[in-house]
MIKOLFI-504908 format. One line per field, with one value per residue (C-alpha): residue number from 1; residue in three letters; x negated, y, z negated. Coordinates in nm, 4 decimals. Example, Ala and Ser with C-alpha at 12.3 -4.5 7.8 and 13.67 -1.06 7.14 Angstrom:
REM MIKOLFI-504908
resi	(1, 2)
resn	(ala, ser)
east	(-1.2300, -1.3670)
north	(-0.4500, -0.1060)
up	(-0.7800, -0.7140)
END
This chain:
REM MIKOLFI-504908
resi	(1, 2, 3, 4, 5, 6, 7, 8, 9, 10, 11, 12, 13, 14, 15, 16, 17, 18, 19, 20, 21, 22, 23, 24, 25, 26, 27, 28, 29, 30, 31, 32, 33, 34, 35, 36, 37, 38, 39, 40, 41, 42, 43, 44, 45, 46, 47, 48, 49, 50, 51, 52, 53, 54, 55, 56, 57, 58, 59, 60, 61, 62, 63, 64, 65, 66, 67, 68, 69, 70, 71, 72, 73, 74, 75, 76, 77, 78, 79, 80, 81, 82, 83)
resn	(unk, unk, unk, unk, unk, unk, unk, unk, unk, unk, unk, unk, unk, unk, unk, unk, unk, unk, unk, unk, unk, unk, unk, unk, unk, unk, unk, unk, unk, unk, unk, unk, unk, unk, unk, unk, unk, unk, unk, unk, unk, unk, unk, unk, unk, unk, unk, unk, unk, unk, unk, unk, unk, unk, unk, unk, unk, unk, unk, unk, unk, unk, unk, unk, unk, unk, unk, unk, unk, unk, unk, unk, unk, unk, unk, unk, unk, unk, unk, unk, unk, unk, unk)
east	(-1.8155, -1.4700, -1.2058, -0.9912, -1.2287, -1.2489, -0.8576, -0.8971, -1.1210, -0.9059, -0.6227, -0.8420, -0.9258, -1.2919, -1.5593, -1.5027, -1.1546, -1.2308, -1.4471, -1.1514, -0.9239, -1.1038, -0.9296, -0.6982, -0.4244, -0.6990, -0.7975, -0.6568, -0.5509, -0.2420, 0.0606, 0.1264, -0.1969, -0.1312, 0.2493, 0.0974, -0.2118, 0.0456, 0.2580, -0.0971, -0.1755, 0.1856, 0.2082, -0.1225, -0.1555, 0.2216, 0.4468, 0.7685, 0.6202, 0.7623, 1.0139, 1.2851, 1.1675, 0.7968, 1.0598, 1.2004, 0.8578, 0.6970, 0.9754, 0.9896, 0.6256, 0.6203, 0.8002, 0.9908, 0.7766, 0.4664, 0.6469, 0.7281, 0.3856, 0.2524, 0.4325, 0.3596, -0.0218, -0.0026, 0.2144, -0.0321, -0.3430, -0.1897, -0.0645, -0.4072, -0.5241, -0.2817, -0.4587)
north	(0.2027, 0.1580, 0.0313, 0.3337, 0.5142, 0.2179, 0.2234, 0.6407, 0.5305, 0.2706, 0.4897, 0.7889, 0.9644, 1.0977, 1.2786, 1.5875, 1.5575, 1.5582, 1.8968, 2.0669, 1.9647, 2.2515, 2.4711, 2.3255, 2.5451, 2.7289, 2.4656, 2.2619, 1.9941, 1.7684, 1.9602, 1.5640, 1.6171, 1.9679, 1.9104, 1.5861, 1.8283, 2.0706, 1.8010, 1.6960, 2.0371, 2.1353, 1.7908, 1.7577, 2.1887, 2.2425, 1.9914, 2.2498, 2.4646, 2.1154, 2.3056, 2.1762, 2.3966, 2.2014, 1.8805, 1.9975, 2.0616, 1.7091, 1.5310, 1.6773, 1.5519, 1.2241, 0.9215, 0.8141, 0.4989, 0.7701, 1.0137, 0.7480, 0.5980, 0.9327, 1.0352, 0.7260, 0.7733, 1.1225, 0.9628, 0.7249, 0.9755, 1.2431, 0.9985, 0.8859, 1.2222, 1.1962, 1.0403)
up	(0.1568, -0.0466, 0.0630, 0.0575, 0.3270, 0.5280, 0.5531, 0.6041, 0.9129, 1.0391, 0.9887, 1.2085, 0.9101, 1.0104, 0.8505, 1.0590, 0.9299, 0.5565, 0.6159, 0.6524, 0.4043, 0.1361, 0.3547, 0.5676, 0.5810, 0.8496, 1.0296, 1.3180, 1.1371, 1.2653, 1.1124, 0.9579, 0.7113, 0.6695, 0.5262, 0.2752, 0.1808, 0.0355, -0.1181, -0.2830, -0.3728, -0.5627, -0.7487, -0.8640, -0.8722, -1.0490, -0.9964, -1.0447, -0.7250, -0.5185, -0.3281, -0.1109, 0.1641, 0.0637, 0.0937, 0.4009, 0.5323, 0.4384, 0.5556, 0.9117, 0.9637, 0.8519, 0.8052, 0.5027, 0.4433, 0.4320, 0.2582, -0.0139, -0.0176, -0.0604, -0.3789, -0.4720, -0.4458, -0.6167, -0.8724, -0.9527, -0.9507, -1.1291, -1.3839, -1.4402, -1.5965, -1.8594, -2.0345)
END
């Protein structure tokens, strides 16, 4: 196992879970993961579709540690495939 999906577990990220992220937006996901799977899908998608309504969205579900930490992580992923 790697480390990042033994943090996901500890964190209550299950299997069942990651079945419905392909198509989340349908599924009853917590409205938490639903608001960071957008974020995910416009910055790594089309990072100028990041809307303040997007913003508004993300921010009203989670923290701003996790909203930081997020970008963060997409930052550092999406920055990866430039090159």
């Amino acid at each position: 196992m790697f480390m990042r999906q033994a943090v996901a577990r500890q964190s209550g990220f299950t299997e069942d879970m990651a079945a419905k992220v392909p198509n989340y937006e349908n599924e009853d996901l917590p409205a938490s993961i639903k608001a960071a799977l957008r974020l995910a899908d416009a910055w790594l998608g089309a990072p100028s579709t990041v809307s303040r309504a997007l913003i508004d969205d993300v921010r009203a579900h989670l923290t701003q540690a996790e909203v930081v930490d997020l970008i963060m992580e997409l930052w550092k992923n999406s920055r990866n495939k430039m090159y």
